[in-house]
ZAMIRO-905129 format. One record per residue (C-alpha): residue number from 1; residue in three letters; x, y, z. Coordinates in steps of 0.5 Angstrom, whole numbers, m for minus. Example, Ala and Ser with C-alpha at 12.3 -4.5 7.8 and 13.67 -1.06 7.14 Angstrom:
! ZAMIRO-905129
+-----+------+-------+-------+-------+
: seq : type :    px :    py :    pz :
+-----+------+-------+-------+-------+
:   1 :  ALA :    25 :    m9 :    16 :
:   2 :  SER :    27 :    m2 :    14 :
+-----+------+-------+-------+-------+
//
This chain:
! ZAMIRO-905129
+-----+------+-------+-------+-------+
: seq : type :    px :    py :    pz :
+-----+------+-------+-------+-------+
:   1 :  UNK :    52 :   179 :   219 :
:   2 :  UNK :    46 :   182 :   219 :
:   3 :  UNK :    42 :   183 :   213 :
:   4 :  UNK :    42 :   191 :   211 :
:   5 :  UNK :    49 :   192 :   215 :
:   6 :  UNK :    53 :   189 :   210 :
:   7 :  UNK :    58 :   194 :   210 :
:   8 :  UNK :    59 :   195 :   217 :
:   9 :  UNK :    66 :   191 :   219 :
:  10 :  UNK :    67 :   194 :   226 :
:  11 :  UNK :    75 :   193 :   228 :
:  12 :  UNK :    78 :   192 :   221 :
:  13 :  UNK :    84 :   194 :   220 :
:  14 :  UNK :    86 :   199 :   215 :
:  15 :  UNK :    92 :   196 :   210 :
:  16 :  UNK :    93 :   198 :   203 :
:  17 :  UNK :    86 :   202 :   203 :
:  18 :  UNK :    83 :   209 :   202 :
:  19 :  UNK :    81 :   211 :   209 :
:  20 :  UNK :    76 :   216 :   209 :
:  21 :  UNK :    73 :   220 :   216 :
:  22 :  UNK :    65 :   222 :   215 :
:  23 :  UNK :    62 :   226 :   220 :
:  24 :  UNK :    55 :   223 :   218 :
:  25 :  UNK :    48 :   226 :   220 :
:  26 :  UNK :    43 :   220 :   219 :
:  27 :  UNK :    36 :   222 :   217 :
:  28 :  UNK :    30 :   217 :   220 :
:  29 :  UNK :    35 :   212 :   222 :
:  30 :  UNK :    41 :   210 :   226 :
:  31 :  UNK :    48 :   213 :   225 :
:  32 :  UNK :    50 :   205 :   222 :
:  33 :  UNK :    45 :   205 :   218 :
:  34 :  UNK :    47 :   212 :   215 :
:  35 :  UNK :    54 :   210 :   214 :
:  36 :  UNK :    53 :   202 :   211 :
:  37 :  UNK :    49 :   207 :   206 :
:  38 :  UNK :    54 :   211 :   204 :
:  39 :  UNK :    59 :   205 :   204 :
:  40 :  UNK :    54 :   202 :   199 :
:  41 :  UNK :    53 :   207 :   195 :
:  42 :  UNK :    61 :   210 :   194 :
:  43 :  UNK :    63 :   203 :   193 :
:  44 :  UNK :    61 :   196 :   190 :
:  45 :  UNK :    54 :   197 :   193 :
:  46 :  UNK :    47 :   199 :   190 :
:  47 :  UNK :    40 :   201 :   193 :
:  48 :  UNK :    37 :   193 :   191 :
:  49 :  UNK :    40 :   185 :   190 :
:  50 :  UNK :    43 :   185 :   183 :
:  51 :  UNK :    44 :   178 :   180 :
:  52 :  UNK :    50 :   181 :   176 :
:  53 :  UNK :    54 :   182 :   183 :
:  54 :  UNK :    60 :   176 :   183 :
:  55 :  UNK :    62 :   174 :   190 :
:  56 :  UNK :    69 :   177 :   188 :
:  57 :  UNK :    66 :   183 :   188 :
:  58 :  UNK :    65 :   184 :   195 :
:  59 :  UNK :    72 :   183 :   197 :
:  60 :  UNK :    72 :   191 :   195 :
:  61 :  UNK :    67 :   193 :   198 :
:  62 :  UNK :    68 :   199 :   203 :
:  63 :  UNK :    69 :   197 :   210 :
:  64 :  UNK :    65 :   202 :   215 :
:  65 :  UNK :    71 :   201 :   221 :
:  66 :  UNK :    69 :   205 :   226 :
:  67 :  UNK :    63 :   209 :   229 :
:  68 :  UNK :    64 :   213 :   234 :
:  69 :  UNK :    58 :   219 :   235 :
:  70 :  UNK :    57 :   222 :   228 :
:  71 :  UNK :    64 :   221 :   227 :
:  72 :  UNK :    65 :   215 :   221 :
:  73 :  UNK :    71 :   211 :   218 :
:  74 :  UNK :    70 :   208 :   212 :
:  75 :  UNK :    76 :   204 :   209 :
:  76 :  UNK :    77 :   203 :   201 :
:  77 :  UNK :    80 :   197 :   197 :
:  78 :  UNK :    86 :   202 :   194 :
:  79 :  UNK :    84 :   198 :   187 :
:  80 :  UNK :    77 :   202 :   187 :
:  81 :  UNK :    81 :   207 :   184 :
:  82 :  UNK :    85 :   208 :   178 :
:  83 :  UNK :    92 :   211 :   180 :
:  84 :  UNK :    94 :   218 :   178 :
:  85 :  UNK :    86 :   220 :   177 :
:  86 :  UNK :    84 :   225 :   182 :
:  87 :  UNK :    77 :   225 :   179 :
:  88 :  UNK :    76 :   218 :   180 :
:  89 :  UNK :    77 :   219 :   187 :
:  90 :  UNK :    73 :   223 :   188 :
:  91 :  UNK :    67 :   221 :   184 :
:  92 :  UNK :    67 :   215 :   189 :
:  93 :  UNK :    69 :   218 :   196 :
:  94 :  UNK :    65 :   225 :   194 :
:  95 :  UNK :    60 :   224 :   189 :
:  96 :  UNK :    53 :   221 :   190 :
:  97 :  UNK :    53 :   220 :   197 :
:  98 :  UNK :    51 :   227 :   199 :
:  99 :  UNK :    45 :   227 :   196 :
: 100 :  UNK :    43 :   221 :   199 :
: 101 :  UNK :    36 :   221 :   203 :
: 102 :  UNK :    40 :   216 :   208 :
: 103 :  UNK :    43 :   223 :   210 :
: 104 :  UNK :    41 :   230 :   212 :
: 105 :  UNK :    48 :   231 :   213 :
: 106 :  UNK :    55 :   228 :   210 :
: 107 :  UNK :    63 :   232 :   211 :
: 108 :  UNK :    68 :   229 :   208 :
: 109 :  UNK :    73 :   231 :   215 :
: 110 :  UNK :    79 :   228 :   212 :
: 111 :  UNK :    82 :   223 :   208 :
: 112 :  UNK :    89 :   219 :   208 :
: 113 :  UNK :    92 :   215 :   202 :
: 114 :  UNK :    96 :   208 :   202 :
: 115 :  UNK :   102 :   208 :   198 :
: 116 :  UNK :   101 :   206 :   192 :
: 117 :  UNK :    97 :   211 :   190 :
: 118 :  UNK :   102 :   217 :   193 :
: 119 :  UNK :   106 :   214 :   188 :
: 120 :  UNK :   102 :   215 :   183 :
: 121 :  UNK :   101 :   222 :   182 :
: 122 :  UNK :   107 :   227 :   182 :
: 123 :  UNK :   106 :   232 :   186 :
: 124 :  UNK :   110 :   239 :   188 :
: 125 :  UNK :   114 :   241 :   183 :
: 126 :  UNK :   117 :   245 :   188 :
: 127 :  UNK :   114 :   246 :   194 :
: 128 :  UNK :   118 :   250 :   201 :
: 129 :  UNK :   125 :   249 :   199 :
: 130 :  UNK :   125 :   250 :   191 :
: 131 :  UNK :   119 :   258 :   192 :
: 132 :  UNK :   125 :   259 :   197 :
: 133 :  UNK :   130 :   258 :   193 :
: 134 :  UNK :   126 :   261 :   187 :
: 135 :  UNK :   126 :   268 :   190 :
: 136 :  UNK :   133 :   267 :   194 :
: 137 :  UNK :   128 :   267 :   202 :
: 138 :  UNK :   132 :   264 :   207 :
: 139 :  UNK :   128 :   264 :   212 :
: 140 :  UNK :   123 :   270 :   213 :
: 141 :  UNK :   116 :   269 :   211 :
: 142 :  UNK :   114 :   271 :   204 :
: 143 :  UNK :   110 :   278 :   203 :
: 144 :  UNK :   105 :   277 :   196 :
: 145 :  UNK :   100 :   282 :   194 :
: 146 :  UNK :    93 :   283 :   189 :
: 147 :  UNK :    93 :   287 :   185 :
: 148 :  UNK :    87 :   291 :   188 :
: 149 :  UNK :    82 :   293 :   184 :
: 150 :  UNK :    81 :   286 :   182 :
: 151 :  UNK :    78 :   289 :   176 :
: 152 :  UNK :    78 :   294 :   173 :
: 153 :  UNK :    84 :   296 :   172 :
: 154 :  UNK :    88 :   297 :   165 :
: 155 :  UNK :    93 :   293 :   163 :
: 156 :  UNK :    98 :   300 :   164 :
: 157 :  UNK :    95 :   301 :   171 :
: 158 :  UNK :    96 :   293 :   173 :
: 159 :  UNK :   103 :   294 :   171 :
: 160 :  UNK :   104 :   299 :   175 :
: 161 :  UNK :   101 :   297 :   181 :
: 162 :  UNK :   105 :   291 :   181 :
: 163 :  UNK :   112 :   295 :   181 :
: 164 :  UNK :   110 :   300 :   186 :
: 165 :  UNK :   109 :   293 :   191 :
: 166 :  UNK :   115 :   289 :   188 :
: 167 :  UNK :   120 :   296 :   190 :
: 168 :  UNK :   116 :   298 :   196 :
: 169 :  UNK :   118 :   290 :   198 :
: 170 :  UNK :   113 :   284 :   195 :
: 171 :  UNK :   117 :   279 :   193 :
: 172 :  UNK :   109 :   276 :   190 :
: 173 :  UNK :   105 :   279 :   185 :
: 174 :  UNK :    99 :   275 :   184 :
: 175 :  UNK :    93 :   276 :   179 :
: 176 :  UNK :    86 :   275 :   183 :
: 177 :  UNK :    82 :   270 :   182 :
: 178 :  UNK :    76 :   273 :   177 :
: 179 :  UNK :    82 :   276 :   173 :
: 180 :  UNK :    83 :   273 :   166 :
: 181 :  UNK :    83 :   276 :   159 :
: 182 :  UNK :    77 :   281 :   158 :
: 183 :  UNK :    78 :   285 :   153 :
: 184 :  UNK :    80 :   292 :   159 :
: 185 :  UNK :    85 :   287 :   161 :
: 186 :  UNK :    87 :   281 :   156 :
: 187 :  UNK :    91 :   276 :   158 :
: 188 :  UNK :    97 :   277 :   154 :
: 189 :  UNK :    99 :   285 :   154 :
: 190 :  UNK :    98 :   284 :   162 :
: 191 :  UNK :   104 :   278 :   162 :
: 192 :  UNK :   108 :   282 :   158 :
: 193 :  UNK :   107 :   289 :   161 :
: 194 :  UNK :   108 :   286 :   168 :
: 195 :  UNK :   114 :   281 :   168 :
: 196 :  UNK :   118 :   288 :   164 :
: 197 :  UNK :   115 :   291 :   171 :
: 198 :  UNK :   118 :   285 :   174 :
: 199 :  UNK :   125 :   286 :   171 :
: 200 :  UNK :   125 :   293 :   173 :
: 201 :  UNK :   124 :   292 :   180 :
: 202 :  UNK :   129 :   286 :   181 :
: 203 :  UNK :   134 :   291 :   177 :
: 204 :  UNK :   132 :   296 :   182 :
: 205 :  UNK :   132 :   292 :   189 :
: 206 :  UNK :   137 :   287 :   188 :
: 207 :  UNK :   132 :   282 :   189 :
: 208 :  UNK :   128 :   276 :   185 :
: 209 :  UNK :   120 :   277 :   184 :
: 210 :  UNK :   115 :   272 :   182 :
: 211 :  UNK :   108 :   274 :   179 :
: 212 :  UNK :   102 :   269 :   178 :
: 213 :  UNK :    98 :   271 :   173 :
: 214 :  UNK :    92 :   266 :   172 :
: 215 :  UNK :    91 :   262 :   166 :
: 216 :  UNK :    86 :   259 :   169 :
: 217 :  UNK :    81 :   257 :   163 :
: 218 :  UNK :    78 :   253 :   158 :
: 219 :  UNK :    84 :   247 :   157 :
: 220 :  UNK :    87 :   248 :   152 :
: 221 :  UNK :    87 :   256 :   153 :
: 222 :  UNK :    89 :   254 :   159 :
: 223 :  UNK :    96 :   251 :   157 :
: 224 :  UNK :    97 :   256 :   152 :
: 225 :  UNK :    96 :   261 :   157 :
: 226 :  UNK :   102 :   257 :   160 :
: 227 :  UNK :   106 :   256 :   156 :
: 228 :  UNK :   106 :   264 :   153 :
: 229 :  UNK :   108 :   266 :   161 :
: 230 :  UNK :   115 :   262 :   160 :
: 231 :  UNK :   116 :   264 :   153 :
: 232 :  UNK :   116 :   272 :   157 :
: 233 :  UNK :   120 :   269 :   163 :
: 234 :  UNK :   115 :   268 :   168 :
: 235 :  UNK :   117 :   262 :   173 :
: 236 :  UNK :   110 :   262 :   176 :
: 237 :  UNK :   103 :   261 :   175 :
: 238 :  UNK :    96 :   261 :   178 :
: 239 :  UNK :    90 :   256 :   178 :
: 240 :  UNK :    83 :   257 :   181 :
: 241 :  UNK :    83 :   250 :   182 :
: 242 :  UNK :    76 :   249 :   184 :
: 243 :  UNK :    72 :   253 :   179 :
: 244 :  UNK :    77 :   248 :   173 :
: 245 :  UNK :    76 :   242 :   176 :
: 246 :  UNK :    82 :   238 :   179 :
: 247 :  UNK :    83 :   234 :   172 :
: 248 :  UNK :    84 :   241 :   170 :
: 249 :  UNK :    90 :   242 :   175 :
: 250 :  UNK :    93 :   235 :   174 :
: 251 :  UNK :    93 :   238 :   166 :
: 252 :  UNK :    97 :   244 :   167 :
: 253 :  UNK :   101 :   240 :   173 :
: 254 :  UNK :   103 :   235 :   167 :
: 255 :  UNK :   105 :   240 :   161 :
: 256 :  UNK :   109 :   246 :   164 :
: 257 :  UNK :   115 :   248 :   168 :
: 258 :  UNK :   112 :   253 :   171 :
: 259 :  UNK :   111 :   253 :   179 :
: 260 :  UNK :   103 :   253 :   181 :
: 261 :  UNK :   100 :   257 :   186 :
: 262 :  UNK :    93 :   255 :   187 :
: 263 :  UNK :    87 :   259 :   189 :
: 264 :  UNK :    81 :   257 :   192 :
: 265 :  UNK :    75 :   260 :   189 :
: 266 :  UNK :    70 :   257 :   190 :
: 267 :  UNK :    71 :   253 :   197 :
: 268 :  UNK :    66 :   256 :   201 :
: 269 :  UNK :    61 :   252 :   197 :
: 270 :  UNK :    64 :   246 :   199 :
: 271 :  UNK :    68 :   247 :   206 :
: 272 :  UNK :    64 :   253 :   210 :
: 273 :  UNK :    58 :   247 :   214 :
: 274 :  UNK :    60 :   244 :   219 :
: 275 :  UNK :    56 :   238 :   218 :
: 276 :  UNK :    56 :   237 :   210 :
: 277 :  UNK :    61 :   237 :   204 :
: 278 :  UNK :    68 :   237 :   205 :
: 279 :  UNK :    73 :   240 :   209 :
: 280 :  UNK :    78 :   245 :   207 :
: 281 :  UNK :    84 :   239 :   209 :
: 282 :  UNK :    81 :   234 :   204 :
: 283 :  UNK :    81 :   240 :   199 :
: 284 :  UNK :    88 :   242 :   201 :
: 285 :  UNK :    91 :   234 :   200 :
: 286 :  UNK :    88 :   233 :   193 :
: 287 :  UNK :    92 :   240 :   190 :
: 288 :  UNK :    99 :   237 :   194 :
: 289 :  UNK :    97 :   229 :   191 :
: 290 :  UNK :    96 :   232 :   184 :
: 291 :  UNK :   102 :   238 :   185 :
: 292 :  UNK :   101 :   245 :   187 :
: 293 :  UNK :   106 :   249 :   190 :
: 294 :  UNK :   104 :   255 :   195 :
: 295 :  UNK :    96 :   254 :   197 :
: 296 :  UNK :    91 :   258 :   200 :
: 297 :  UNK :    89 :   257 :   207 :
: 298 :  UNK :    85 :   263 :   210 :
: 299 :  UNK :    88 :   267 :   216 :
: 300 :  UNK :    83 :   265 :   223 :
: 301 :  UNK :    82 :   273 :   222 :
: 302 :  UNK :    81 :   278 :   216 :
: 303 :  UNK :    75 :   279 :   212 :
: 304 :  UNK :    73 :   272 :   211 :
: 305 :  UNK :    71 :   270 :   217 :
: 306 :  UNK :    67 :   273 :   223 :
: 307 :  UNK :    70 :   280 :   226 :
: 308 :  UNK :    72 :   281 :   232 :
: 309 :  UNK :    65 :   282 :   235 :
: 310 :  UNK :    63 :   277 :   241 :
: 311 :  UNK :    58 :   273 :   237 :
: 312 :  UNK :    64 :   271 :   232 :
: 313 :  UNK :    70 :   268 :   237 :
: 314 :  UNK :    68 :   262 :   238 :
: 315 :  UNK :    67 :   261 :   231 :
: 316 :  UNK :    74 :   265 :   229 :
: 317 :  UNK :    78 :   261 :   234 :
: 318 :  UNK :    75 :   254 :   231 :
: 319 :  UNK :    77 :   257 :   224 :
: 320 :  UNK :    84 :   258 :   227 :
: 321 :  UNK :    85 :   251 :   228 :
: 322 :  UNK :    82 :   248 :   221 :
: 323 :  UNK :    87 :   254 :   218 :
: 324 :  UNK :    93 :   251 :   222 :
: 325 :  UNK :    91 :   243 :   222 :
: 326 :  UNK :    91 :   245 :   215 :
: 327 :  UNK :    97 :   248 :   215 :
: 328 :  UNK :   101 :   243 :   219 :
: 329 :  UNK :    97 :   238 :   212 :
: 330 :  UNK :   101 :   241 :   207 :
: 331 :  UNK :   107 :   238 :   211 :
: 332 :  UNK :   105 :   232 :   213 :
: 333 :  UNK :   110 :   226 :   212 :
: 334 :  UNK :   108 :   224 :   205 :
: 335 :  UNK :   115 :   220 :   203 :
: 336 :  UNK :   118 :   223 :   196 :
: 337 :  UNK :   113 :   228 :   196 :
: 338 :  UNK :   115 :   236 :   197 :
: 339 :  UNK :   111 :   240 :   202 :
: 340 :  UNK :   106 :   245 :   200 :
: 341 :  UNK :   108 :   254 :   202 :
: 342 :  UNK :   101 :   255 :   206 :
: 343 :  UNK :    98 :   263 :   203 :
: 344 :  UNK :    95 :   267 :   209 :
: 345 :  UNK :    90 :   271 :   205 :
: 346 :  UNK :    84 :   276 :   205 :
: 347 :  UNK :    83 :   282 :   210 :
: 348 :  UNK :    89 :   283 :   213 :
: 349 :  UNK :    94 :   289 :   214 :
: 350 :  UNK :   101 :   290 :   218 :
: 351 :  UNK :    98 :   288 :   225 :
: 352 :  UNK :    97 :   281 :   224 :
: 353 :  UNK :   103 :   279 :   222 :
: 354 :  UNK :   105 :   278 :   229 :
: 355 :  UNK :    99 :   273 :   229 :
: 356 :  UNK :   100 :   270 :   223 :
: 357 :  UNK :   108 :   268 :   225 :
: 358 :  UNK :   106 :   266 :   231 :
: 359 :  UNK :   100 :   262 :   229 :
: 360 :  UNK :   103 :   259 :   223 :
: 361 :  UNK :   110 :   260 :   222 :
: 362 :  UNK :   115 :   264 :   217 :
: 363 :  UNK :   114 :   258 :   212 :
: 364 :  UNK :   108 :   262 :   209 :
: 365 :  UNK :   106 :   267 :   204 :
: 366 :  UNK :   103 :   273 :   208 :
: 367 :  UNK :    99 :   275 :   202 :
: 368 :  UNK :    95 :   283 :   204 :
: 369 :  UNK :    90 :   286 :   197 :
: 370 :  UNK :    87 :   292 :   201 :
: 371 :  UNK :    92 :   292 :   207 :
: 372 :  UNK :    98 :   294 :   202 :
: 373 :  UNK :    94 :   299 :   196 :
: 374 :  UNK :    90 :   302 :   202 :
: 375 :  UNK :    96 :   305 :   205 :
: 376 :  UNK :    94 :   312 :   206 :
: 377 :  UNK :   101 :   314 :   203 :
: 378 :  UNK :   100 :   310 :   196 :
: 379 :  UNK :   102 :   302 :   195 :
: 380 :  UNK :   109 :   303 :   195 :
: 381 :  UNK :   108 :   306 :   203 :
: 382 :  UNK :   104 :   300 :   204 :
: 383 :  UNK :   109 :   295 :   202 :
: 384 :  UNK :   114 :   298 :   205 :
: 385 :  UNK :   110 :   297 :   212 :
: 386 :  UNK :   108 :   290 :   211 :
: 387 :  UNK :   116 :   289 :   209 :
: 388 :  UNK :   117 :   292 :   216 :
: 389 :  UNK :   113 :   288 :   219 :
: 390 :  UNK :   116 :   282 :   217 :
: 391 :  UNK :   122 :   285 :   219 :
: 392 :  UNK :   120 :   287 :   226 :
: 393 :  UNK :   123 :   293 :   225 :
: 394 :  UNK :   119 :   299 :   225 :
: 395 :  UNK :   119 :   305 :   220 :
: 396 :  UNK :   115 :   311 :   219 :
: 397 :  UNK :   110 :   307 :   213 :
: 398 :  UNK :   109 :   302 :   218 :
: 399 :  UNK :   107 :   306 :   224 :
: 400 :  UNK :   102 :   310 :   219 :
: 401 :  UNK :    98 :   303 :   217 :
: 402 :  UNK :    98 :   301 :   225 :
: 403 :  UNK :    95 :   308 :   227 :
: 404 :  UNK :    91 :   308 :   220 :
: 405 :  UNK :    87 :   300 :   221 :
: 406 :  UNK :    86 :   300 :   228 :
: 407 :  UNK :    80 :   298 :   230 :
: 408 :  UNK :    78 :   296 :   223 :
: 409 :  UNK :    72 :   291 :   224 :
: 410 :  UNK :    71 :   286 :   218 :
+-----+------+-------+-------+-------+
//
């Protein structure tokens, strides 16, 4: 083997190993060379010879197995890792490497993980069938709203807000991911408030409702948050599992009952360079490994991409694509662990919801903040429109939002 390229192990076969897909960058040397050094440095190897390296050592040093373009495969010993820990494995597969001289770019595009470590980390909760159940859906998509302001507003206003979206035909309430306990909404009186509103609308449509109150924060904190939702008969929970950390989720996953939805914040510092960081499918993978039970995902349209100004197509009809791919992910055939209800959420209104089922399916929550309080007739109005969009029978509320959003450019 030639000297420098001892991680190059070009046709191995991938067996009980961690296998990672890079699309590697190099700078001032070759695509080989750039993918030994991030095998090197992400498992067994350092940047010089050490004296203290045994030969057992380099029986679990990464193997760069295919090279194809800037397309790289990197196969790793499942011992590198300690089962249950998605910190662990991260650190290896995700951690120095970025920032190595070697690359002027680095995307972790995808990541597949052998047997035993499936085993080894709980998963959903609930997954598809047990929210369906949950909220006693057979088969239509879920319809879920923010509350809209997403500060602001005072606990008595939140509640109220949330009835006026469950009665007008939400079955999803959900905090937004920078609402926590401050002191014009505190945590506490918010859950309190809301779930009496929960119980009202349920008592007036006949139907059950979920709201996802965020307990993200300091650990502990977060576990009591947890606990006191239960305490008050909430059967569900929200996470911003970016911002605290996988390590964080795994904590809340172990200790509570409550089903876990999962916010994303944060993710476009990781998944938005095509050409550096980590991609939304392997952000999506370590939150069903480690156990959430509805995810974010985007739409391919809304606010949170392009527009629909002619410079913005390509690139919308590639963020359509990584939205779907992630979707299908989160159903993926992992053995005993539960699939994952994909969230469609961010600038989207009645008119979309031919898109979204078309393009994703009705196992999903079609999730609108603006496109349901921004109704011209008030939040129940808007509620009633999205509702009537799902069902595909038209009504005067939905009629009112087509007219109103058309044309609406992002």
């Amino acid at each position: 083997m030639k000297k420098g390229l001892e991680f190059i192990h070009l046709g191995y076969k991938p067996k009980n190993d961690l296998v990672c897909l890079f699309r590697v960058t190099p700078n001032k040397m070759s695509v080989k060379e750039a993918a030994n050094n991030v095998a090197l440095e992400s498992s067994t190897g350092t940047w010089t010879a050490v004296g203290s390296k045994k030969d057992y050592v380099n029986k679990l040093g990464a193997r760069v197995f295919s090279i194809r373009g800037d397309r790289v495969k990197i196969a790793y010993p499942s011992e590198l890792f300690e089962g249950g820990n998605a910190p662990n494995i991260l650190s290896s597969i995700a951690g120095n490497v970025f920032g190595m001289k070697a690359v002027r770019g680095l995307r972790l595009e995808d990541v597949s993980f052998p047997s035993g470590l499936l085993k080894s980390f709980l998963g959903p909760r609930y997954g598809i069938v047990g929210i369906r159940k949950m909220l006693r859906v057979k088969s239509r998509p879920l319809i879920g709203t923010i509350i809209k302001p997403k500060l602001g507003l005072k606990v008595r206003d939140h509640a109220q807000v949330a009835y006026e979206s469950w009665i007008g035909g939400c079955d999803v309430v959900k905090d937004d991911e920078n609402l926590s306990s401050q002191k014009f909404n505190e945590f506490k009186a918010r859950v309190k408030a809301t779930l009496k509103m929960r119980d009202k609308a349920e008592k007036e449509t006949g139907e059950k409702k979920v709201y996802f109150p965020n307990v993200t924060a300091e650990t502990k904190d977060m576990l009591a948050r947890a606990d006191f939702v239960a305490s008050c008969g909430g059967r569900y929970v929200m996470h911003d599992i970016l911002t605290a950390g996988f390590a964080s989720l795994q904590t809340l996953r172990e200790n509570t009952k409550l089903a876990i939805h999962a916010h994303r914040a944060m993710h476009g510092a990781f998944t938005e360079n095509p050409k550096h960081g980590i991609s939304m499918m392997v952000i999506a993978d370590f939150a069903r490994l480690i156990g959430v039970d509805t995810l974010h995902i985007g739409t391919g349209i809304g606010k949170m991409r392009g527009g629909v100004a002619e410079v913005e197509q390509i690139r919308e009809e590639v963020e359509s694509r990584e939205v779907k791919e992630t979707k299908i992910r989160l159903r993926q055939n992992w053995e005993k662990v539960k699939p994952v209800m994909a969230v469609c959420s961010g600038g989207i209104y009645p008119g979309h919801v031919p898109y979204l089922v078309k393009n994703f399916g009705k196992d999903i929550v079609i999730q609108a903040g603006g496109g349901i309080h921004g109704h011209p007739w008030g939040t129940v109005a808007g509620a009633r429109a999205m509702r009537q969009a799902v069902s595909g029978k038209g009504g005067e509320e939905l009629k009112k939002a087509l007219g109103f959003w058309k044309g609406v450019k992002f």
